[in-house]
NUDREN-660672 format. One line per 2 residues: number of its first residue (from 1); their letters; for each residue x, y, z of N, C-alpha, C. Coordinates in steps of 0.02 Angstrom, whole numbers, plus 50000, padded with zeros to 5 digits. Layout:
BEGIN
NUM = a = X Y Z X Y Z X Y Z | ... $
***
This chain:
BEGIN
1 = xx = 50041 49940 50000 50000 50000 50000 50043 50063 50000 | 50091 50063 50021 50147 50111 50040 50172 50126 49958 $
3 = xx = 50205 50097 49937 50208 50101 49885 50139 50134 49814 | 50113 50114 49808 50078 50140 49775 50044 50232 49802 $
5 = xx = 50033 50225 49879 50020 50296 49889 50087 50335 49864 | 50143 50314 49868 50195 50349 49836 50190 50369 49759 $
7 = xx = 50185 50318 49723 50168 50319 49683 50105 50387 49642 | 50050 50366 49688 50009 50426 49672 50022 50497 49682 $
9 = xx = 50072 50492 49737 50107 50574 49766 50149 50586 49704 | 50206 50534 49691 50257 50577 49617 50199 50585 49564 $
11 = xx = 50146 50549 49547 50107 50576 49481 50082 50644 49505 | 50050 50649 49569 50027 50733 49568 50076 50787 49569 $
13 = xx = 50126 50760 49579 50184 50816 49586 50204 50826 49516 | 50208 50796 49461 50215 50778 49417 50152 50811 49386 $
15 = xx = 50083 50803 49385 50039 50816 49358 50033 50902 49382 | 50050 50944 49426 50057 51006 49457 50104 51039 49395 $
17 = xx = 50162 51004 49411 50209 51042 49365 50202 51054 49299 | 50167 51002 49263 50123 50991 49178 50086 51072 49183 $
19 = xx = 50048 51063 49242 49983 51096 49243 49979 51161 49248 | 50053 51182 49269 50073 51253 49268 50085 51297 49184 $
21 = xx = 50119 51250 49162 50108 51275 49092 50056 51255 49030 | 50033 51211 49064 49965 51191 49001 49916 51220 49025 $
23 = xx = 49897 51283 48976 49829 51311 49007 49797 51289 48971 | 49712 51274 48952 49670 51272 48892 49648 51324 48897 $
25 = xx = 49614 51362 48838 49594 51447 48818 49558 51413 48759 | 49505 51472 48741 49465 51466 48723 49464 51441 48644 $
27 = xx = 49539 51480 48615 49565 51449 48558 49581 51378 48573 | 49630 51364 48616 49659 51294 48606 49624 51263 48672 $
29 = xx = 49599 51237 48673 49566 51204 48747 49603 51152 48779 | 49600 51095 48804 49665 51071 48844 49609 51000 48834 $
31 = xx = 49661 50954 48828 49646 50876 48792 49672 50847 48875 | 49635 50814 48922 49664 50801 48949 49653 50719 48966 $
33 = xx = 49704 50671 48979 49696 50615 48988 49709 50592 49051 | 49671 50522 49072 49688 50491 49119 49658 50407 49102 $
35 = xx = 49735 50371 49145 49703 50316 49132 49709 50272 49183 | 49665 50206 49191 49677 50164 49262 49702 50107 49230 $
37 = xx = 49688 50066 49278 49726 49991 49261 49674 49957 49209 | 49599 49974 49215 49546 49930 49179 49526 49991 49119 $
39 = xx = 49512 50067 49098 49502 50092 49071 49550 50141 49047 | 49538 50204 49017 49558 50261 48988 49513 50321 48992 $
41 = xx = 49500 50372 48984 49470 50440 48984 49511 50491 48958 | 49480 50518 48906 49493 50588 48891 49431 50665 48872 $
43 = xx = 49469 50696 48884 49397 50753 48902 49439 50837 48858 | 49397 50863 48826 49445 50941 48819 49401 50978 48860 $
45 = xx = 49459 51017 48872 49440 51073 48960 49439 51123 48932 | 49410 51163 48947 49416 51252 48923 49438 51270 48998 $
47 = xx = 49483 51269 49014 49497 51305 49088 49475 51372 49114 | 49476 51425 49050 49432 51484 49094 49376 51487 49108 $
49 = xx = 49331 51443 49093 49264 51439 49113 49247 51381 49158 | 49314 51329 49151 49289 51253 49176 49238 51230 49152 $
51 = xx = 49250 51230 49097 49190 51179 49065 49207 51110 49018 | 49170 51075 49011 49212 51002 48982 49189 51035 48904 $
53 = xx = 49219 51017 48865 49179 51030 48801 49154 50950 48760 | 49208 50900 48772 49196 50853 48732 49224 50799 48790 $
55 = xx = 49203 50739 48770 49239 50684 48822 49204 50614 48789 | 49268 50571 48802 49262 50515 48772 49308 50456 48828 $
57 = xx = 49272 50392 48838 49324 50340 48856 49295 50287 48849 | 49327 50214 48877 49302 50159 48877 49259 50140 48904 $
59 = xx = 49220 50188 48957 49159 50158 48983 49084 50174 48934 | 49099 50232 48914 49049 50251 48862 49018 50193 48798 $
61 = xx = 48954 50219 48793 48916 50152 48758 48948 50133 48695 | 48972 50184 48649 49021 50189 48579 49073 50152 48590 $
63 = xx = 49104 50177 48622 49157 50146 48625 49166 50065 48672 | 49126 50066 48722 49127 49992 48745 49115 49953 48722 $
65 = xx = 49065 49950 48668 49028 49881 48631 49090 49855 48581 | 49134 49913 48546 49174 49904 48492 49241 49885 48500 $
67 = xx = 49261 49870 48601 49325 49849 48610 49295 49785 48650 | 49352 49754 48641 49346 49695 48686 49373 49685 48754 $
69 = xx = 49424 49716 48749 49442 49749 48823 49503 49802 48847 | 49444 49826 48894 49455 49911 48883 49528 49932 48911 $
71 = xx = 49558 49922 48909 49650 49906 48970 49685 49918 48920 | 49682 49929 48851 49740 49907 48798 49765 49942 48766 $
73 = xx = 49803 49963 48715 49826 50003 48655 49749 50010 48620 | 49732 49945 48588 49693 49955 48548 49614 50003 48569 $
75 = xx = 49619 50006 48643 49552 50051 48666 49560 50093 48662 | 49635 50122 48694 49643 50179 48695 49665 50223 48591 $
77 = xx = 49658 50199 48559 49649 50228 48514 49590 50223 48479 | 49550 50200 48507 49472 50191 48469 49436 50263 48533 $
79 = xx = 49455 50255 48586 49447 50318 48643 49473 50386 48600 | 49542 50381 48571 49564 50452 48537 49535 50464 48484 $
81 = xx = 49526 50412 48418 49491 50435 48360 49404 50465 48385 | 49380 50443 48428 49322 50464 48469 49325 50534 48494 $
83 = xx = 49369 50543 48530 49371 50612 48566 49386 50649 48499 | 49426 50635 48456 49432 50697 48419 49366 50714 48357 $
85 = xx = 49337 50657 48346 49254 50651 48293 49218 50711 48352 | 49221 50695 48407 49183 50747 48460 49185 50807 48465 $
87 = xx = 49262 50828 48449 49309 50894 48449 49268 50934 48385 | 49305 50896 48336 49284 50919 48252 49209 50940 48246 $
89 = xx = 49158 50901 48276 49088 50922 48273 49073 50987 48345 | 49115 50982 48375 49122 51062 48418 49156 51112 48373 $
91 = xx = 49188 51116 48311 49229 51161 48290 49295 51168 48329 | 49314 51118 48349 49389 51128 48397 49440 51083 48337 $
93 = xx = 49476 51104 48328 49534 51082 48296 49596 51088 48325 | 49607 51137 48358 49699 51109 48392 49675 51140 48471 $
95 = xx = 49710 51096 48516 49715 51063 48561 49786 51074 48610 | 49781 51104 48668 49852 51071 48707 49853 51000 48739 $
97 = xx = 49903 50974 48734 49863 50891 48746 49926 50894 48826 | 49864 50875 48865 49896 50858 48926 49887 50788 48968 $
99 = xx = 49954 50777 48966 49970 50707 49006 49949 50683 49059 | 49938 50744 49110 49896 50730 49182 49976 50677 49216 $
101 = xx = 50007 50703 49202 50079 50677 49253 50087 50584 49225 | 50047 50562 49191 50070 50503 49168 50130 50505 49113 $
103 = xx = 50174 50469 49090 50205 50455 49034 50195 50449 48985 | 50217 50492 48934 50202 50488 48876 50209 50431 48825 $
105 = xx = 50174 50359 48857 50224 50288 48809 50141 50258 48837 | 50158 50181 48771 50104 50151 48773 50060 50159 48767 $
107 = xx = 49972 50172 48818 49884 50204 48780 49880 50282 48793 | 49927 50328 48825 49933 50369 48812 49964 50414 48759 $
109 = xx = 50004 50384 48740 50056 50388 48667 49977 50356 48590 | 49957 50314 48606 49929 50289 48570 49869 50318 48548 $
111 = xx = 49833 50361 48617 49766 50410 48617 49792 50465 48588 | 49841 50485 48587 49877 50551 48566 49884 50554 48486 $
113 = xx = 49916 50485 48473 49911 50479 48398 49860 50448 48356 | 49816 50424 48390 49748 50425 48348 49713 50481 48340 $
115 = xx = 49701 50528 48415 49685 50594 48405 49692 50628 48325 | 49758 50638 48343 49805 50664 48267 49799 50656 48198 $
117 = xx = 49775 50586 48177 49772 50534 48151 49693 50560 48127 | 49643 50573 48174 49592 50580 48168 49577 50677 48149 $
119 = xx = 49630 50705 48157 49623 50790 48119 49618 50824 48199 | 49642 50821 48224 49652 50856 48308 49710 50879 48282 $
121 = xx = 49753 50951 48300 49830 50959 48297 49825 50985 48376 | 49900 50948 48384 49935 50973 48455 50001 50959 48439 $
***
């Protein structure tokens, strides 16, 4: 248990320091991800208002029926080509894409480049 509360302390310390320079604004809104051991989530933030504008993950009805299980590479880019179909029908096209203190490798790397893939620029 020790371990992992550690764990959660370096990601917020980590996720603080991201968070200082990634603002979302009204032009570029802020892509932000998070993921657990069983799913993924991503959401764009408009931070001066706090408002979500778009949001997509593996628990959602679209996207759950069409993966087989939600933990993987392959979700997490059926999650990004999703969030960004969401974006595009908001008129949002570029994006600051924020990590939320995770690593940039594996379904976060993978949501990032389907995003992209799907007409999002960041």
């Amino acid at each position: 248990m020790k371990v992992s509360k550690e764990r959660r302390l370096a990601r917020k310390k980590r996720q603080s320091r991201v968070r200082k320079k990634v603002v979302g604004i009204a032009d570029r809104p802020r892509l932000c991800v998070f993921r657990s051991s069983r799913h993924i989530y991503a959401q764009i933030v408009e931070d001066a208002s706090g408002k979500t504008l778009a949001a997509a993950s593996t628990v959602a009805e679209g996207v759950n029926d069409s993966v087989k299980y939600s933990g993987n590479v392959e979700a997490a880019k059926v999650v990004g080509k999703k969030i960004a179909e969401k974006a595009l029908a908001n008129d949002i096209k570029q994006v600051v894409f924020d990590r939320n203190g995770f690593l940039y490798h594996g379904r976060v790397k993978a949501l990032a480049d389907a995003a992209r893939e799907a007409g999002l620029t960041f």
